[in-house]
C-alpha positions, 0 to 999 in steps of 0.5 A: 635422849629422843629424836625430838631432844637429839634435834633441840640439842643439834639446833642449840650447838649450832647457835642458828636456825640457817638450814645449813648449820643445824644439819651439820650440828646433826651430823656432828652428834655423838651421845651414848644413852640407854639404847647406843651411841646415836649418830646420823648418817651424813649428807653424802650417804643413801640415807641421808640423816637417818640414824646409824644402826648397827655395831657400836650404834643403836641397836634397837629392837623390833617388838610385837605383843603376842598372846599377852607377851613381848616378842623380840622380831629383831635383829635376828641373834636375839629374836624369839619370835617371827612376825604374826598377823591379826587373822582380818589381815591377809598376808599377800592378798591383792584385795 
């Protein structure tokens, strides 16, 4: 399910378009697919309706292509990989 689809869904189970009642809907989301369990975090939280990630929710991963190949950056117990920079960008500069 994408965002887009988990979004549809939200405003489907809330039978409205008032504000209040899809972000409830949001917060009441519970689907398992193929990258985990997607839940958002709720109203009273630092992220407000970000996804949960983490143990037993989406664990996602963060990849980059390099020298023609897939690289695993995180998280960290299955990453192969650091993050690398093309050469035209530099890391730290003020310019």
């Amino acid at each position: 399910m994408t965002k887009s689809t988990t979004l549809a869904d939200a405003f489907k189970r809330a039978g409205s378009t008032d504000p209040d009642k899809p972000v409830d809907a949001l917060e009441k989301t519970d689907y398992v697919g193929t990258i985990g369990r997607v839940q958002f975090e709720g109203k009273d939280t630092p992220n407000p309706h970000a996804l949960k990630v983490g143990p037993d929710t989406i664990t996602g991963l963060m990849l980059q292509w390099q020298s023609g190949k897939q690289v695993n950056l995180w998280p960290s117990n299955v990453a192969n990989g650091k993050l690398t920079f093309p050469k035209f960008v530099k890391v730290g500069s003020t310019q």
